[in-house]
N, C-alpha and C positions, 0 to 999 in steps of 0.2 A: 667760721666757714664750714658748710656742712660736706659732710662725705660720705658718697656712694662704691661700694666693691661691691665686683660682678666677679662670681667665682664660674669657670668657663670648666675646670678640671680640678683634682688633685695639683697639678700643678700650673696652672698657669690662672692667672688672676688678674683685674686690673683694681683700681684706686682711683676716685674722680673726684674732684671739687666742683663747686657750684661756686662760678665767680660772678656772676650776676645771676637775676632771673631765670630759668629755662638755660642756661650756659654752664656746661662740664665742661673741664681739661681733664684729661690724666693729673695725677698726682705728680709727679715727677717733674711737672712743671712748675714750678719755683716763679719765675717772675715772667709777666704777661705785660709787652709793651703795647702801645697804642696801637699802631696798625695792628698785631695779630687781635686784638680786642674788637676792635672794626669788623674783622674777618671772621670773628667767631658773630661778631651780631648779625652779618652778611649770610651767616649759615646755616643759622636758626632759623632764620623766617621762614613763615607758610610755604615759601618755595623749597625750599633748602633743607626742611626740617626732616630727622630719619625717624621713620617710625617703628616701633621696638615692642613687636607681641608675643606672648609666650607661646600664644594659640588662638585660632581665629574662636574658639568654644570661649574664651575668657575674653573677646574683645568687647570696646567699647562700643555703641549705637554709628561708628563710622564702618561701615559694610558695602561689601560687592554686588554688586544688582543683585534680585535674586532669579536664579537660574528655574527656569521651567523644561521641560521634558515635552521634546518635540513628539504633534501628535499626528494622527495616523501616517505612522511610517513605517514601510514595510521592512519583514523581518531581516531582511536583505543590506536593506540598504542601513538599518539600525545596526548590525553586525559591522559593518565597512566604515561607518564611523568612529564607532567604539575601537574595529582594530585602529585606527587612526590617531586618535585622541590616549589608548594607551601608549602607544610610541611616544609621540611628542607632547611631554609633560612639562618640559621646563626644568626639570633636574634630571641627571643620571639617573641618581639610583631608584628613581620611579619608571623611566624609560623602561629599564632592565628587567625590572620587579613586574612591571606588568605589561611591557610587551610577550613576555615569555609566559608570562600566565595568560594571555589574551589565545598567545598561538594552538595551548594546552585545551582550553576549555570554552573559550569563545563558542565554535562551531557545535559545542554541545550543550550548551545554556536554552532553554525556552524563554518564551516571551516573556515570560513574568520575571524570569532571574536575569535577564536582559535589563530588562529596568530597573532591579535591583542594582545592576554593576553598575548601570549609566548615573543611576543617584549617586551610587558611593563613589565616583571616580570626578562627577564635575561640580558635587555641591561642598566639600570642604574648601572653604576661600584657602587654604593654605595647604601646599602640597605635602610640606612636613608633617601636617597634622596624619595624612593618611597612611605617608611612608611611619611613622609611629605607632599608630594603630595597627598596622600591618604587622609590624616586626613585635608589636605587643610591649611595646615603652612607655605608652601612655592609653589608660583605661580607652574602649572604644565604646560613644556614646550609644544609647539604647535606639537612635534611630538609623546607625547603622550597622549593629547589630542582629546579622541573620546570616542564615545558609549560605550566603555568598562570599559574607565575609571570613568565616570560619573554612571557607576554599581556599581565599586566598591566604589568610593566615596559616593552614595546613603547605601550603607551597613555600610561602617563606619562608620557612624551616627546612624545606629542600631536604630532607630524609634519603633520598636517593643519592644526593653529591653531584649534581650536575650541576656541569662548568656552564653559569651564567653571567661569562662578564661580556657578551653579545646579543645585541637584538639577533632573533632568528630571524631569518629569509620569511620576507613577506609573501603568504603565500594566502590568494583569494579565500575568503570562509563565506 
């Protein structure tokens, strides 16, 4: 029976077998009767099956549409999206991260570093990937590596010690 551990920490770890095909248990389970066997085939299927990436940069040919860059839109109305789209990210700590860098520097970004943010904020299929990049956990690829990013990477460092565990008050840019 072959086996897979996933080290998550220094401390905490799991152990898995491969009891058929495509089917892991935890280690710790010992004897698998027929209903739970049923359940584990019930859960693997193409419907059911979880899919497990390090990073959308190492994934395989299954990918997110690919994202185009809305055109002639005024600088106005590109600014009121972007604050928009930095608020509601889909995690926290991206909310936080870049509502508060949006409220800083949005309103003094030009068009070109506009487009810069707009790429780096809605082309990583995986939000992790950015909050990573961000915080400098994991190398940032050369195509969003620029001026903008090195902003926001200067911000998350927060040198200054501002309490950001709140979106700021939405305030028109």
């Amino acid at each position: 029976m072959k086996k897979i551990r996933f080290v998550f920490s220094q401390a905490f770890s799991f152990s898995f077998c491969f009891v058929e095909k495509n089917i892991l248990v935890p280690s710790f389970c010992l004897r698998i009767d027929d209903f739970q066997m049923n359940f584990l085939r019930l859960t693997t299927t193409r419907l059911f099956r979880p899919t497990v990436r390090l990073s959308h940069l190492a994934a395989t040919g299954e990918q997110l549409p690919v994202w185009s860059q809305p055109q002639n839109e005024p600088i106005e109305v590109k600014r009121r999206r972007l604050l928009y789209q930095s608020r509601k990210r889909g995690m926290l700590e991206n909310d936080l991260l870049l509502s508060n860098f949006a409220s800083v520097y949005l309103a003094k970004l030009n068009e070109k570093d506009l487009d810069l943010y707009d790429k780096l904020i809605n082309t990583p299929s995986n939000d992790w990937d950015l909050y990573y990049m961000a915080t400098g956990k994991i190398e940032t690829p050369e195509e969003y590596q620029h001026h903008v990013m090195d902003l926001l990477k200067d911000f998350v460092k927060n040198t200054q010690r501002q309490s950001r565990t709140r979106q700021p008050a939405v305030v028109p840019v």
